[in-house]
C-alpha beads as a LAMMPS data file, in Angstrom:
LAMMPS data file: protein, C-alpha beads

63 atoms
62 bonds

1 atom types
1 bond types

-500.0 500.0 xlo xhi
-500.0 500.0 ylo yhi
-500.0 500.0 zlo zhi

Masses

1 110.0

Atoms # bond

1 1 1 -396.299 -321.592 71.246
2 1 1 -395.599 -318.336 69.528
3 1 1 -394.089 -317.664 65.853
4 1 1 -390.343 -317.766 65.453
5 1 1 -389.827 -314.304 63.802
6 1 1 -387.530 -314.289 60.732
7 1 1 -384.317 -312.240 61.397
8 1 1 -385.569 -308.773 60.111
9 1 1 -381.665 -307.739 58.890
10 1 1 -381.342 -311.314 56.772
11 1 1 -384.526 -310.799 54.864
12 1 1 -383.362 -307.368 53.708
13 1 1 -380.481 -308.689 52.530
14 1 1 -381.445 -312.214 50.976
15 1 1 -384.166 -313.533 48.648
16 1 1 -385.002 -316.806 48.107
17 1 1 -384.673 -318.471 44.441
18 1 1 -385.468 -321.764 43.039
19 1 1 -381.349 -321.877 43.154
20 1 1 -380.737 -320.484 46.428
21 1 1 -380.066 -317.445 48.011
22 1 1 -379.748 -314.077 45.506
23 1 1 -377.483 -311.524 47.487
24 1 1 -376.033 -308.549 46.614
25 1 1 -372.028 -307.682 46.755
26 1 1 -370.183 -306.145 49.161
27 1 1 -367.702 -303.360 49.162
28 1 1 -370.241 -301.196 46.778
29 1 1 -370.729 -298.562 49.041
30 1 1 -368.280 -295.575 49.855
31 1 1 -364.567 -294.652 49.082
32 1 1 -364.934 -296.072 45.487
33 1 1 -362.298 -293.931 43.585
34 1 1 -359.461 -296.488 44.531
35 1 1 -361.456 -299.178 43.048
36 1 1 -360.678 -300.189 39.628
37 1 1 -363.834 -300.207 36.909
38 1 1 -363.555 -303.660 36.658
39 1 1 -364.055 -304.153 39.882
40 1 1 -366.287 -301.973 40.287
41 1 1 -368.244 -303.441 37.544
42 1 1 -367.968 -306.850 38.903
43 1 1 -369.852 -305.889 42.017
44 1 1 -372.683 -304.761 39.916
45 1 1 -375.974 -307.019 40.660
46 1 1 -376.816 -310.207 42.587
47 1 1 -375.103 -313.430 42.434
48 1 1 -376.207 -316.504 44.114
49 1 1 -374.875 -317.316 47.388
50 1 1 -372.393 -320.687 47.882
51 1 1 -374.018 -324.296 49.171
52 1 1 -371.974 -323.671 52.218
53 1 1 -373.820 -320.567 53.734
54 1 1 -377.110 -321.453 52.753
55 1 1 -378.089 -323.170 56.049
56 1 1 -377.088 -320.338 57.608
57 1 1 -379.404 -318.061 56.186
58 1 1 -382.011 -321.122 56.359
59 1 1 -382.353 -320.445 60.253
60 1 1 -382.135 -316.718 59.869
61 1 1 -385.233 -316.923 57.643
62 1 1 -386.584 -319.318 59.669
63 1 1 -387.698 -321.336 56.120

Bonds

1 1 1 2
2 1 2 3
3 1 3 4
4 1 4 5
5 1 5 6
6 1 6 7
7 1 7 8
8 1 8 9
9 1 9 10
10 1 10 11
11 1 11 12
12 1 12 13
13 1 13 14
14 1 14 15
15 1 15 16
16 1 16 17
17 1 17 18
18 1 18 19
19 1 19 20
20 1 20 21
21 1 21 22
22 1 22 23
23 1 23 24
24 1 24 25
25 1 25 26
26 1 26 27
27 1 27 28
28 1 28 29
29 1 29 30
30 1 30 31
31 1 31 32
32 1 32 33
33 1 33 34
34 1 34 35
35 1 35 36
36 1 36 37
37 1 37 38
38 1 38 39
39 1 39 40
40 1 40 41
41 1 41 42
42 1 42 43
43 1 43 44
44 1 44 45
45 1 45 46
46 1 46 47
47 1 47 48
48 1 48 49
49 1 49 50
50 1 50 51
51 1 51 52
52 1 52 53
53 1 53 54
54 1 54 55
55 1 55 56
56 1 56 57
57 1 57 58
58 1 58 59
59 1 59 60
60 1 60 61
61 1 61 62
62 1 62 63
C-alpha cells in the first residue's frame, strides 16, 4: 500500500505546535489603504487556529 501524501497547499500554510495549529491571517495581502492601522496591525503574525478546525487540517496533513 502506498504513502498517503500530505496535502502540499495545507502544509504551506499550517505548522504544527505543541498547542495546535500556528496559521497566519488573512486579508494581509493587496488593497490595504482602506484598512485601518489597527487592523492592519492586528493581522500581523500567527495565531493559533480554533479546536474546531483542527481535525480538519489533521487529515490534510495526514498526522
Amino acid at each position: 500500500m502506498p504513502k498517503a501524501k500530505a496535502h502540499s497547499g495545507a502544509s504551506k500554510r499550517f505548522k504544527k505546535t505543541g498547542a495546535g495549529y500556528k496559521h497566519k491571517h488573512a486579508n494581509r495581502s493587496h488593497i490595504l489603504t482602506k484598512m485601518s492601522q489597527k487592523r492592519k496591525r492586528n493581522l500581523r503574525g500567527t495565531s493559533t487556529m480554533n479546536d474546531s478546525d483542527a481535525p480538519l487540517v489533521d487529515r490534510l496533513l495526514r498526522s
